[in-house]
Backbone as a ProteinNet text record, in pm:
[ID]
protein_1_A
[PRIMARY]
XXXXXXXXXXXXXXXXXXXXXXXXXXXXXXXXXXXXXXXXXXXXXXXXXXXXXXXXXXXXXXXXXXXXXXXXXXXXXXXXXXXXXXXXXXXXXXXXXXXXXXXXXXXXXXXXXXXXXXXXXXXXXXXXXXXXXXXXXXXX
[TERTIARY]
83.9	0	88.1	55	99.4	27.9	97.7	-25.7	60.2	-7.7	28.9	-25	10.5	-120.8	-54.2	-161	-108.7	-196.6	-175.9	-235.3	-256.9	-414.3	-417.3	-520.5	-530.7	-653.6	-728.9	-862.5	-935.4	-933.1	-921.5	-924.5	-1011	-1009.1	-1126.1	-1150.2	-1092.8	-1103.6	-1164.1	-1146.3	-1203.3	-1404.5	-1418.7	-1519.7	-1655.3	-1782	-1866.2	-1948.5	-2039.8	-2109.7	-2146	-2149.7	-2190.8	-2076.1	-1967.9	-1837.8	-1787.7	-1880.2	-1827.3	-1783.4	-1661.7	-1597	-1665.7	-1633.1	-1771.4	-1690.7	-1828.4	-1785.3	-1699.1	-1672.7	-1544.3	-1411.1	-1377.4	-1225.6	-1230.6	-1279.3	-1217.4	-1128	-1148.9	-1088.7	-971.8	-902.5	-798.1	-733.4	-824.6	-737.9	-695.4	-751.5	-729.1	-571.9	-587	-470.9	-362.6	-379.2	-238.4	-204.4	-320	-257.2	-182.9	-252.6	-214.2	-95.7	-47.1	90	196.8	147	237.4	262.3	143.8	185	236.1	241	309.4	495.4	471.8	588.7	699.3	551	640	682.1	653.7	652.3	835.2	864.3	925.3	881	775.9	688.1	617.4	633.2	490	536.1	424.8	360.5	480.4	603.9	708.1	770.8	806.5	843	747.9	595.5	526.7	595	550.8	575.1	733.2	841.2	935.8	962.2	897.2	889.3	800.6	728.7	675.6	496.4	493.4	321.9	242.1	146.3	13.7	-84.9	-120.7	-210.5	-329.3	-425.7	-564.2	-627.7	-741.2	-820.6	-906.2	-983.2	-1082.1	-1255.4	-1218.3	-1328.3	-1312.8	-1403.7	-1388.5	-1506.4	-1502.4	-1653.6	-1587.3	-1701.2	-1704.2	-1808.6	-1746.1	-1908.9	-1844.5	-1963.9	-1936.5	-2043.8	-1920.9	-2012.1	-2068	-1968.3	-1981.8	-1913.9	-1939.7	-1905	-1764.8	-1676.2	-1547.6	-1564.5	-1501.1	-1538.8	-1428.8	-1473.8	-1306.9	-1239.9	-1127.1	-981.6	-984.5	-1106.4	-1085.1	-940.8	-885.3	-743.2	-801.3	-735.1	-792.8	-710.5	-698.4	-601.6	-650.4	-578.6	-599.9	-575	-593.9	-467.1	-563.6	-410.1	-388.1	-369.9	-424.9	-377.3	-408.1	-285.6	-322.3	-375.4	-492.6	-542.4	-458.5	-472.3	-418.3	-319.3	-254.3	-118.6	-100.4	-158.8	-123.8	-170.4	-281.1	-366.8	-391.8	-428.6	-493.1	-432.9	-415.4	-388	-504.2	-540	-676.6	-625.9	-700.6	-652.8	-739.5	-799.1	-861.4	-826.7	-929.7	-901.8	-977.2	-966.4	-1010.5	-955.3	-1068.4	-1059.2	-1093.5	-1033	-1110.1	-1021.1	-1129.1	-1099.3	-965.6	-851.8	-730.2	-718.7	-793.5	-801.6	-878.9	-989.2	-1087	-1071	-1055.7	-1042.2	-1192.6	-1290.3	-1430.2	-1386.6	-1464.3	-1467	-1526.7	-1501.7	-1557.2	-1572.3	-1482.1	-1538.7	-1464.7	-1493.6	-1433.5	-1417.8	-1334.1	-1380	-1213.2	-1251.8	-1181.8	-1166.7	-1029.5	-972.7	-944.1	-990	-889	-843.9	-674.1	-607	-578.5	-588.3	-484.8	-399.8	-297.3	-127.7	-210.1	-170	-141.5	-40.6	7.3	159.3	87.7	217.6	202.3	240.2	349	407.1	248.4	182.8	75.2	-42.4	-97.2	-208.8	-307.3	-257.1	-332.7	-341.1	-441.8	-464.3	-462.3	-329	-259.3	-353.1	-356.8	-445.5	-396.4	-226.5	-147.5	-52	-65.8	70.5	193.1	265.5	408.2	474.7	610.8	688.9	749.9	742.9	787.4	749.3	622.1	509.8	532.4	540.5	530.4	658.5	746.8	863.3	894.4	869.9	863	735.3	693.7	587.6	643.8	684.3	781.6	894.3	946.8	1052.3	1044.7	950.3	861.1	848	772.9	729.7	834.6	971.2	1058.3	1150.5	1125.8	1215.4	1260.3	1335	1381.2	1357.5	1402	1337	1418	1365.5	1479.6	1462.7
-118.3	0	124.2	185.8	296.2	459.9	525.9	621.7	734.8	861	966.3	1035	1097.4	1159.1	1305.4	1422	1540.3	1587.6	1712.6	1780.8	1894.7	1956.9	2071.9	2134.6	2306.4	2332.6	2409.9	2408.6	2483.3	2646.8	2729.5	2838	2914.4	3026.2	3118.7	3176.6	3191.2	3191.6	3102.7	2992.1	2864.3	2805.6	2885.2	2894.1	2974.4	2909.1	3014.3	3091	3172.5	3245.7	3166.1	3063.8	2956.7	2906.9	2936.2	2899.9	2711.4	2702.7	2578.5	2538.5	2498.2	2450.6	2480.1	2555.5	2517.1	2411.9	2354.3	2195.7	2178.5	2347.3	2288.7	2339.5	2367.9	2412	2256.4	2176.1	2012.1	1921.1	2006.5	1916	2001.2	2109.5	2187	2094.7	2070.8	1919	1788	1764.2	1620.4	1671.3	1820.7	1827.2	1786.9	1872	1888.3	1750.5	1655.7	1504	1470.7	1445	1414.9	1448.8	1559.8	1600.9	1585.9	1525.2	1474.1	1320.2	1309.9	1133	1106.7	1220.3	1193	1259.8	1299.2	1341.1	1252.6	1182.1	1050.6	953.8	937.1	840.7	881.1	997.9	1063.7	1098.5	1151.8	1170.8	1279.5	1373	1554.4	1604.4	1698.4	1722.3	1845.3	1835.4	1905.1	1812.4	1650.8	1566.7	1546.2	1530.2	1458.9	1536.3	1700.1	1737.9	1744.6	1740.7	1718.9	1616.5	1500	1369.5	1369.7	1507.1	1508.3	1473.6	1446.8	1392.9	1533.4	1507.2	1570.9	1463.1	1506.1	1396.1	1440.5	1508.1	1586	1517.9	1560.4	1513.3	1452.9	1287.1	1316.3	1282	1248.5	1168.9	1242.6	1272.1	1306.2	1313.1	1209.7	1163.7	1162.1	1240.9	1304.3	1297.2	1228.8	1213.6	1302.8	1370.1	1454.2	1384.7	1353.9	1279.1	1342.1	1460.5	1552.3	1672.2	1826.3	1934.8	1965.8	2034	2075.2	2207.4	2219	2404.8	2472.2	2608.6	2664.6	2597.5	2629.6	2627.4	2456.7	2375.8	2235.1	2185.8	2118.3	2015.5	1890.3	1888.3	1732.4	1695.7	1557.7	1491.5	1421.8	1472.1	1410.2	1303.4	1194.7	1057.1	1031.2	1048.4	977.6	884.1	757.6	621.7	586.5	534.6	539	366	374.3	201.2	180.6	251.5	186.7	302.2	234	322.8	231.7	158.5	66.3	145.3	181.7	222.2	361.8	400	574.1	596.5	669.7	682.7	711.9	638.9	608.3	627.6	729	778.2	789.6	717.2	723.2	822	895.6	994.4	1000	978.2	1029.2	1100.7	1230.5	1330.8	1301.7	1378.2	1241	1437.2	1406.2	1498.9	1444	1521.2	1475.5	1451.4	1496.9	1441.8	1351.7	1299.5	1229.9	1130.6	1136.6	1068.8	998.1	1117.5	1111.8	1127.8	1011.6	1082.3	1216.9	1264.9	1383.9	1376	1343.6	1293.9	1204.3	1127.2	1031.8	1073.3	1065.7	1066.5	1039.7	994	952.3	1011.5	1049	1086.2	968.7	1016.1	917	1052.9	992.3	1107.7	1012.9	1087.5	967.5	1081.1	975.8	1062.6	1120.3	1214	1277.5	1315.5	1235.4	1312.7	1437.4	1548.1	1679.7	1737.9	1669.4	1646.6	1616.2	1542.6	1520.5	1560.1	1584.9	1595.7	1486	1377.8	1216.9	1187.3	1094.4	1056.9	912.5	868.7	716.2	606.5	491.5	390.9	344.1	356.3	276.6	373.4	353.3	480.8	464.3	536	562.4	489.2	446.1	425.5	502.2	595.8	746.3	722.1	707.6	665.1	500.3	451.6	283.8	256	310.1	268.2	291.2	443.4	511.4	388.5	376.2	316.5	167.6	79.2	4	-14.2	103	132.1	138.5	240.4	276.5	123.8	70.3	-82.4	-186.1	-163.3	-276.8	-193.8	-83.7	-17.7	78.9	80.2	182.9	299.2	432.8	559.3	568.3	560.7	631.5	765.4
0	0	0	-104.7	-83.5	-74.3	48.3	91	168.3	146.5	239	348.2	426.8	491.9	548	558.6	588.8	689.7	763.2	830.5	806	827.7	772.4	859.5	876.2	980.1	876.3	887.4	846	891.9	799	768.7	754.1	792.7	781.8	640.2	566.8	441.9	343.5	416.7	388.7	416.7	512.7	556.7	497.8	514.4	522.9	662.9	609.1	735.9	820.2	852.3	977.3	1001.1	920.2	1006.7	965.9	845.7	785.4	636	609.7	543.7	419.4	302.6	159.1	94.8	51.7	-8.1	-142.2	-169.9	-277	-232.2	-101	-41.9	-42.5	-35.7	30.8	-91.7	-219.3	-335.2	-272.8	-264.9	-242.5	-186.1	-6.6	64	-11	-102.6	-212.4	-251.9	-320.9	-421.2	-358.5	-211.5	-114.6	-102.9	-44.8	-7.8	-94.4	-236.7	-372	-360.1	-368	-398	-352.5	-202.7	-74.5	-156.6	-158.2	-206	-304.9	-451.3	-553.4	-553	-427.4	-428.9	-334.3	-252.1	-150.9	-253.6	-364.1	-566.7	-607.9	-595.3	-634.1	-812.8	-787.9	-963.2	-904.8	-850.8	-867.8	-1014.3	-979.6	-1090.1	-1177.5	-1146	-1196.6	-1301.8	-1192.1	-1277.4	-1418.5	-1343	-1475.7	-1593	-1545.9	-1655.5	-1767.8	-1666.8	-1724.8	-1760.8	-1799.5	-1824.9	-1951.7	-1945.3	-2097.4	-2109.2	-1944.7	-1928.9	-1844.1	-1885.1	-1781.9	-1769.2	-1596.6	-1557.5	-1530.9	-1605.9	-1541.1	-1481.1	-1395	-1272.7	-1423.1	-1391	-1490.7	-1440.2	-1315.2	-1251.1	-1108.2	-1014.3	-910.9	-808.6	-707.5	-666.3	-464.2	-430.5	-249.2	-214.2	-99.4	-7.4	116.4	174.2	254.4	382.1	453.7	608.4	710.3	733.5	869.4	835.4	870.5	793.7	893.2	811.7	895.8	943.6	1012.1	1094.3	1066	1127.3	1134	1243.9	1242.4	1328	1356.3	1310.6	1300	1243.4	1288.7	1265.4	1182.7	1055.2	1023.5	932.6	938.8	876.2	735.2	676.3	512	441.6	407	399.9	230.4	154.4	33.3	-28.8	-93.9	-133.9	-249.3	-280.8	-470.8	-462.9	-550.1	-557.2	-730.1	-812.5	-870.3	-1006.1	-1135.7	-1159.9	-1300	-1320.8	-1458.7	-1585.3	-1571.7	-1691.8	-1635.1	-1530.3	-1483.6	-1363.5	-1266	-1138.7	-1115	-1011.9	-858.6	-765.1	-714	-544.4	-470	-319.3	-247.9	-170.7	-81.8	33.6	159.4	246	384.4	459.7	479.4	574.7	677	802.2	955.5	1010.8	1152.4	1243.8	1308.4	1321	1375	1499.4	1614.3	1749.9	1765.7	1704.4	1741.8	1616.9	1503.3	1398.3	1366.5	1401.5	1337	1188.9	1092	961.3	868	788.6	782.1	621.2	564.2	405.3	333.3	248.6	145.6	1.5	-38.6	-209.8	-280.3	-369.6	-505.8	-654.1	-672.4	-779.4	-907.8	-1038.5	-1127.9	-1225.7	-1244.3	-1368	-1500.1	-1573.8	-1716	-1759.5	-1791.6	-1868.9	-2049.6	-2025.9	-2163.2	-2229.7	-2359.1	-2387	-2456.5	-2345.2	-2363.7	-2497.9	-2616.9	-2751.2	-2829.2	-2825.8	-2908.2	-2870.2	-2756	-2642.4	-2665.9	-2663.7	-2678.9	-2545.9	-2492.6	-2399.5	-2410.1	-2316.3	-2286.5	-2249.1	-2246.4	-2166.4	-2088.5	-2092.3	-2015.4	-2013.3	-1832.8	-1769.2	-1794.4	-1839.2	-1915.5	-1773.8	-1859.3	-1727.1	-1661.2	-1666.8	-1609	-1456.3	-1492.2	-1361.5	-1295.1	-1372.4	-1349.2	-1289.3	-1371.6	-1307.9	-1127.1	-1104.2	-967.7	-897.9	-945	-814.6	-795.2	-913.4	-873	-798.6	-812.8	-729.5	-616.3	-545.2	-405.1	-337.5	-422.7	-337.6	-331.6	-422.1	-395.2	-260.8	-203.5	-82.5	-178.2	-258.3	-324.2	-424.5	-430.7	-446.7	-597.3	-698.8	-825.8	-908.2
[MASK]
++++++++++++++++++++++++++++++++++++++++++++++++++++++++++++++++++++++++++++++++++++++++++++++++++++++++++++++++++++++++++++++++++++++++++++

């Protein structure tokens, strides 16, 4: 398994007039995990691109369990299910002291070579290779 997880507090900026979370600051939390975890890969989104790929969001499905507040602490955790054909990333948000859940949802990206703007079926080894790597212990 491979997975990240971050911490983040809700913000007042983040918030609305009742002082809760609006339901599209929470993809923001996806990106951040995401980026933790593609960067725990050694593949963010600097590499993709210098590797010649883009990976757009193409699917993106949240369930929202329990609303986040301000100055709430909550922990974000990233896990890629899968990397052969698309990258799949699961997410749970959970209150960080209590580790009540607070929402679920799932990302899928596909590689595009950025040279043609075609969309791949099967993830370059750019990608494949790094996640191989990750799971045999070693980082390349």
């Amino acid at each position: 398994m491979i997975a990240q997880e971050i911490q983040r507090t809700v913000a007042f900026y983040d918030v609305d007039s009742m002082g809760i979370m609006w339901h599209g600051n929470y993809i923001k939390l996806l990106e951040e995990a995401r980026c933790a975890l593609l960067s725990e890969l050694g593949y963010n989104y600097i590499d993709m691109q210098n590797s010649g790929y883009a990976w757009p969001v193409v699917t993106l499905k949240i369930k929202y369990v329990k609303p986040a507040v301000f100055e709430q602490q909550l922990r974000i955790r990233a896990e890629l299910l899968e990397y052969e054909h698309r990258l799949k990333i699961k997410y749970l948000i959970r209150d960080a002291s209590t580790g009540a859940k607070i929402s679920v949802a799932e990302t899928v990206q596909m590689a595009i070579a950025m040279e043609t703007r075609q969309t791949l079926f099967t993830s370059p080894s750019a990608l494949s290779d790094k996640v191989k790597a990750y799971q045999a212990g070693r980082n390349v």
